[in-house]
N, C-alpha and C positions, 0 to 999 in steps of 0.2 A: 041041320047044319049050323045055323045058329047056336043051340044048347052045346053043341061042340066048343064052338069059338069062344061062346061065355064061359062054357067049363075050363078049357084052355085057360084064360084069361084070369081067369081064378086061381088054376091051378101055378100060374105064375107069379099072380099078386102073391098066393099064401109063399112061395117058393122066396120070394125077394124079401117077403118079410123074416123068413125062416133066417136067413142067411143075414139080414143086417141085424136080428135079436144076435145071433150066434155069435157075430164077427163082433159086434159090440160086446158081448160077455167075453169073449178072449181079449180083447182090448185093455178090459176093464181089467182080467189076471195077469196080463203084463205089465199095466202101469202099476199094479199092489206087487208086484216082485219086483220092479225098478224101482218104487218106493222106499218099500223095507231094504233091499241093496243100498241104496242111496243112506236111509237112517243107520246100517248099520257102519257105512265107510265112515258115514259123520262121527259116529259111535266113540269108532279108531281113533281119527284124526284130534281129537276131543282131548280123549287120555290121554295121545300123545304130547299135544299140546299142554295139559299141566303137566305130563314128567318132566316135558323140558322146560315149564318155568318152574316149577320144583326144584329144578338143579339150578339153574339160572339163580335163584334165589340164595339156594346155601353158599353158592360159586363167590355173590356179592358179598352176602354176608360174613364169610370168612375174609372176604380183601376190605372188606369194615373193620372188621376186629381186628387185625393185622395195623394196617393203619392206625386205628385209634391204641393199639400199643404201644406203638413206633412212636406215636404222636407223646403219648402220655410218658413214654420214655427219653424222648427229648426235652420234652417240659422240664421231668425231675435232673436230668441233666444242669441243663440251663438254672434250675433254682439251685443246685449242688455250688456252680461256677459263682451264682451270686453271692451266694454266702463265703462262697471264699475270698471273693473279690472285697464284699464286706469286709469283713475279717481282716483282708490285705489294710485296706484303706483306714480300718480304726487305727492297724499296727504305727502306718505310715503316717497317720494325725498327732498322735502320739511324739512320736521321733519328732517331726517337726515340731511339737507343743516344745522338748525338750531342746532341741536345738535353739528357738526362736529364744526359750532363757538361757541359753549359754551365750548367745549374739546379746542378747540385751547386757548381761554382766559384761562381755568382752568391752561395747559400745560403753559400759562407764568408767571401765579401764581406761580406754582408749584415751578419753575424756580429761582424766584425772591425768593424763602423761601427756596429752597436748597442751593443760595449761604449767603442769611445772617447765614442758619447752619454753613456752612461749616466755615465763619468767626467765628462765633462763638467755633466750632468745633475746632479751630485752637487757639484760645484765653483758652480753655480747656485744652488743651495739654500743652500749654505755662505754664499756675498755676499750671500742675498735675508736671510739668519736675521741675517746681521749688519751688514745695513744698517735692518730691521726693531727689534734693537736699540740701535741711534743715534738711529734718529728717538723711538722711548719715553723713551731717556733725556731729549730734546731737548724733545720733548712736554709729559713728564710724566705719561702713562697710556700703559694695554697698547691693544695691535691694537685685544681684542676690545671696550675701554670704547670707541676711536677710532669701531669697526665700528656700536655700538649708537648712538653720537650721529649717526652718520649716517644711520643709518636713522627715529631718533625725528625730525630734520631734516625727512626726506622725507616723513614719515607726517603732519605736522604742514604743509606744504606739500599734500599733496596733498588733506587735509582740507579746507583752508581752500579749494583752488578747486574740490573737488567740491559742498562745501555751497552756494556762488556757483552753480553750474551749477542745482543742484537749486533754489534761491530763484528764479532768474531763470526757468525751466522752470514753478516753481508760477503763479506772478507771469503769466506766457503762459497758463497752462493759466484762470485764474483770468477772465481776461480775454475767451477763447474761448468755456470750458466750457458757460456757459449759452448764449452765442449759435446755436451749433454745435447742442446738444441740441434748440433750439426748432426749428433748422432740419430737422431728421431728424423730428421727432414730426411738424410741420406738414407736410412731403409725404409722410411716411407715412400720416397721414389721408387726405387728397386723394388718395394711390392706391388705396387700399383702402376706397371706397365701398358701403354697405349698406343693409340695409332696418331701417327701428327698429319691426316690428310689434311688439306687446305682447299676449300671450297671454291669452286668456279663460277660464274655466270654465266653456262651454254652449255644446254643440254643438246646433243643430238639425237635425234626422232629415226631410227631407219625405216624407209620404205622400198616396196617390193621392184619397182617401176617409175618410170618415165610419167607413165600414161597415169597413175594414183596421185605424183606430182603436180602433176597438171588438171586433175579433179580438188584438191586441197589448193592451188592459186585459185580456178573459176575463171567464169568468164569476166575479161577486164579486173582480174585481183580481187574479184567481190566478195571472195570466200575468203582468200587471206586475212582481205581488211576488217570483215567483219570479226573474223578470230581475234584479229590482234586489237581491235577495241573491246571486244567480248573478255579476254583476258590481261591485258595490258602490257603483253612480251611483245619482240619482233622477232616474226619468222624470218629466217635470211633463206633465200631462197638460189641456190649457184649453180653451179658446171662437180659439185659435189656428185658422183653417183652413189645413188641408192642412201640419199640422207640428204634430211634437212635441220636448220639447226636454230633453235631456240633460244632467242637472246632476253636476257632478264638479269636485274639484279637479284631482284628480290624470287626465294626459292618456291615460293609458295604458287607464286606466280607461275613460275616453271612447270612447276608439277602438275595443277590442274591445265595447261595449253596444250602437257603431254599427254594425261590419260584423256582429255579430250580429243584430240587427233586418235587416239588410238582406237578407240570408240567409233570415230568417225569413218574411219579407215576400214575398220571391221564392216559397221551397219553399212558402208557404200552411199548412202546419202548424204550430201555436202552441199548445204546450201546455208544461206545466211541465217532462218529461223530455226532450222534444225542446229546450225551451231552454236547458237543461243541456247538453244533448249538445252544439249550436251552437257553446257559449260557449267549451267544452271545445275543442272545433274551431279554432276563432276565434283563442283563446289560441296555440293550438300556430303558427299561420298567421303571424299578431303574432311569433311570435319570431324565424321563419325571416325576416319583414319587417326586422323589427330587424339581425340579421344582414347581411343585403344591404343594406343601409341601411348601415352601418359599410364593408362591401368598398367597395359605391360612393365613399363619403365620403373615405377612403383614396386609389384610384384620381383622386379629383378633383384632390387638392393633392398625387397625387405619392409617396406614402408608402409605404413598402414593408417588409414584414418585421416587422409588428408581431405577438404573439401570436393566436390566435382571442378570447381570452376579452379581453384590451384592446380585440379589434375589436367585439365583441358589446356593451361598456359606450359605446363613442362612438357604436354604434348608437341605446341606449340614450337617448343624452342628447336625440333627434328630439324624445321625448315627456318633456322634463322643464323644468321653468322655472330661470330664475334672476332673481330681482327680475321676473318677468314678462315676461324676455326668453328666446325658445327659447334653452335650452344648446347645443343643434349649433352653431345658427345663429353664437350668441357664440364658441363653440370654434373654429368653422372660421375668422371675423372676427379671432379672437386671433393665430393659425398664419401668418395673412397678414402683420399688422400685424408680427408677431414677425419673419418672415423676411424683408421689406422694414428693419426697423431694421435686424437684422442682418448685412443686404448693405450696408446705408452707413455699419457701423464699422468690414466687412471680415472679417465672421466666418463659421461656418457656416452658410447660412440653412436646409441643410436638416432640421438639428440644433434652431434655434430652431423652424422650421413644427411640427415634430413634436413639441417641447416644448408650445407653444399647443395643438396640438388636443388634446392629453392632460391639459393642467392642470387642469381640472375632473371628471377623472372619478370624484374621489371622491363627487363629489354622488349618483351614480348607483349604488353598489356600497352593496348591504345589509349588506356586512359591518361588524364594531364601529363601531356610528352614536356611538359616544360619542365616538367620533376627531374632531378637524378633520378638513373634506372634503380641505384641501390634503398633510396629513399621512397620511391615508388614501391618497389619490389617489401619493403617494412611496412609500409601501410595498406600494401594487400595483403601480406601475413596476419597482419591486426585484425585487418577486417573479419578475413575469416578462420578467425579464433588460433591461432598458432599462439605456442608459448612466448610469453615474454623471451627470456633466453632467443629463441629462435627468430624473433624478430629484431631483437636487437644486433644477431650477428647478421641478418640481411642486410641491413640499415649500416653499419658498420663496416662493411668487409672493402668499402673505398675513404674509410677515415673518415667519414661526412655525420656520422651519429659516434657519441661518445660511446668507448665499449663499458657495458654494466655486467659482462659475463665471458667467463673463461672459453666459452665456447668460438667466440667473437675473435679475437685474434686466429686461433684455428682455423678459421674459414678463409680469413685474410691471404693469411700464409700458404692453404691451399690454394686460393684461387691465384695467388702467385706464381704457384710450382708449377700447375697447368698451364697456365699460359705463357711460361718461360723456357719451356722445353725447347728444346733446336726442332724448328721448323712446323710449330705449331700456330705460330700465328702471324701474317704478315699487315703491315701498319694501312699500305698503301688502300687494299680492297676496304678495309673496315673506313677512310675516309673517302672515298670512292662514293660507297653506297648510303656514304650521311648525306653525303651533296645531292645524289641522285633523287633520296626519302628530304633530302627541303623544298627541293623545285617542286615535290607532287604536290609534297603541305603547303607552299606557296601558292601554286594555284586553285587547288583545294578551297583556301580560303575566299573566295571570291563568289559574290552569290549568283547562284543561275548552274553553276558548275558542279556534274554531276560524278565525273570519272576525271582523274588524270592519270596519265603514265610519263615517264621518261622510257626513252628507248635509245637505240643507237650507241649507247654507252655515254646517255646524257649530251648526245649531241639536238635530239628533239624530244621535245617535249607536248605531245599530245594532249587535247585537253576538251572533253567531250559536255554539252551544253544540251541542256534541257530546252527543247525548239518554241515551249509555252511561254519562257523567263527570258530568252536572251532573243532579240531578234540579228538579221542580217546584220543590219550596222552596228547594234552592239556588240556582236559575236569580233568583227575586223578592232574594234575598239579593242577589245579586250585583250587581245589577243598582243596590242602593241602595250597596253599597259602593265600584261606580265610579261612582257621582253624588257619594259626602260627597270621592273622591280628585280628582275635577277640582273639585268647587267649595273644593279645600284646596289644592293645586297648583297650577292654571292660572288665566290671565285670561283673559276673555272675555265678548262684549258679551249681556246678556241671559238668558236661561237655555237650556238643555241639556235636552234630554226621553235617558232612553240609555232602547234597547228592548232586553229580550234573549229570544231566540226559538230556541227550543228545539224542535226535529222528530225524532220516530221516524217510520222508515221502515223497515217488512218488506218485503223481496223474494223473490219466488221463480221458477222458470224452468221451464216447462212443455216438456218433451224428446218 
């Protein structure tokens, strides 16, 4: 059993051997037929590779030779153009050799003929000096007595037919002048047609109710009176239904009391800090109005380039009177009238327009009120950079600056026309509201004193006190000592009640 197993065992070793010699010798004949397969593709790819740098080669070397023909035929080119250009340049050496002695010969010509002049030249003078002394001796006086009678002749001629020219010119002008003028004023009215409203002091506020009326008084008028120190009108308050009415001279005034109520009216909250607050609002809203109100105004007639702060004072002048006529109103009316004349004497019109809408705006500028407006109004064109011309017809247009430009009367004349039309301006409101603007500036001037108004149509005169600076007994002091200054300074119809009211106010802020 065993000689079995060993034979077996055997007969499987020899069988394994069999089979890995075998498997190995086929191994061995496939990798020498994958070899020589392999050497022969290399073979290929081989000769491929030189036929194609082979051709590569001839490919370059024919775009060599090519090139280098091109090249060497550029070359003989270029040497061809030198030699010509040579060539050129001897011919042209040449010429100029030949010309330069024909200049030289001319140049001794020349030479030889400027000094027989000059002899000659000299032989000239010799006859003029001595026949110059024949005619003195002949005369009786030299050259230069002969020279000046001649000329005193001419001067004395020319005199006499310039001053004729000038006489007969006045004489024309004399004859014209006013004809011509009438004619320019009268269709410059008739082009520049307007509105002659006249300005009021009282506005009226419509409301819906009773009961809205009686939320804007407040308890005990606290709301009213706060309004009316807050902006410095009197609300009149009547048996009027469904309106109350707002008294002020000044328009400005007006206007923020009213879009304040309206505000207030609307929000339903009416109390004294909230009308503060409004008012405060209101103000800042007014000015931005004001502003745009000036760009607009500007953009309408055309005008460009003037400072912010000129723009914000023609803004200004919406809310101001003159004699009772809106100042814009007049302003923009002047600007017209001004660049209509002076298109039909031939001047600048758009020099005069902008002269007119500027000429009043001293009325509107809080600066030194002691100025004339029209000299105010020139030293803020100065300031900011307006033409000479254009400040001189500000300065001007009430005869207080001498005029240095044609434009200057034009303005004059306009601001005449405007304001002389039927029923544009009345005397009474314009002195009215001067009286009313001294009493504020009066007591204005007194220190401690932070607001005044006039109210009433100048019958009182309100006048509110910073509670740190004035005390009780100063405030009763004060108060007699601007009653003895206006009834010692001012006129005015009737008597003057002045209040002066004094508020502390503690705040604090609960975090």
């Amino acid at each position: 059993m065993i000689g079995y197993i060993i034979s077996a065992l055997i007969g499987a070793i020899v069988a394994l051997a069999a089979y890995i010699i075998i498997r190995k010798q086929a191994m061995n004949g496939r990798r020498d037929a994958i070899l020589e397969k392999a050497e022969l593709e290399a073979e290929t790819i081989k000769q491929q590779k030189i036929l194609q740098a082979k051709e590569k080669f001839i490919q370059l070397k024919a775009e060599h030779d090519e090139y280098v023909n091109n090249k060497n035929k550029q070359l003989s080119e270029r040497e061809n153009s030198i030699k010509q250009k040579e060539s050129q340049v001897g011919q042209q050496a040449s010429e100029l050799g030949r010309r330069q002695h024909e200049l030289d010969s001319a140049k001794g010509q020349l030479r030889s003929q400027m000094e027989k002049l000059e002899s000659k030249q000299a032989e000239a003078d010799k006859l003029i000096s001595q026949a110059n002394k024949q005619l003195e001796t002949i005369a009786g006086m030299t050259a230069a007595e002969a020279k000046n009678m001649l000329v005193e002749n001419m001067k004395a001629v020319a005199r006499t037919e310039a001053q004729a020219y000038i006489n007969d010119t006045m004489d024309d002008a004399r004859l014209n002048a006013a004809k011509e003028a009438k004619r320019i004023v009268i269709n410059t009215i008739q082009r520049t047609a307007t509105e002659t409203a006249i300005e009021n002091a009282v506005t009226t506020f419509p409301i819906e109710n009773d009961e809205v009326k009686g939320r804007i008084i407040g308890r005990e008028g606290r709301n009213i009176r706060a309004l009316e120190a807050a902006t410095g009108v009197e609300i009149v308050v009547d048996d009027t239904p469904d309106a109350i009415m707002i008294s002020a001279f000044d328009p400005v005034r007006r206007e923020v009391a009213r879009l304040a109520l309206h505000q207030l009216v609307i929000d339903g909250r009416i109390h004294p800090a909230r009308i503060e607050e409004v008012v405060a609002k209101v103000s800042k809203q007014l000015e931005d109005e004001i502003l745009e109100t000036g760009k607009r105004t500007c953009i309408d007639l055309g005008i460009h380039g003037l400072n912010i702060e000129l723009v914000k004072l023609i803004g200004r002048m919406k809310y101001r009177s003159s004699y009772g006529q809106n100042l814009l109103q007049h302003s923009r009316e002047v600007a017209n009238i001004a660049a209509v004349m002076a298109s039909e004497l031939g001047l600048n019109p758009k020099l005069a327009k902008r002269a007119g809408l500027l000429h009043d705006i001293g009325k509107v500028s809080d600066e030194d009120p002691d100025l004339p407006h029209a000299l105010l109004g020139a030293k803020l064109a100065e300031q900011y950079k307006e033409r000479p011309e254009i400040v001189n017809a500000i300065g001007a247009h009430h005869e207080e600056m001498e005029m240095t430009s044609l434009i200057s009367p034009i303005v004059l004349v306009a601001d005449a026309i405007s304001g002389a039309r039927p029923g544009a301006r009345r005397e009474v409101i314009e002195s009215y509201m001067k009286r009313l603007k001294g009493m504020e500036d009066l007591a204005a001037s007194y220190p401690g004193v932070t607001k005044s108004y006039a109210i009433q149509a100048g019958r009182e005169l309100r006048v509110i006190v910073g509670a740190e600076q004035v005390s009780d007994d100063e405030a009763a002091r004060l108060s007699a000592d601007i009653a003895q200054r206006i009834q010692d300074e001012m006129t005015y119809p009737g008597q003057v009640k002045i209040t002066v009211i004094r508020e502390t106010r503690s705040v604090a802020y609960a975090k």
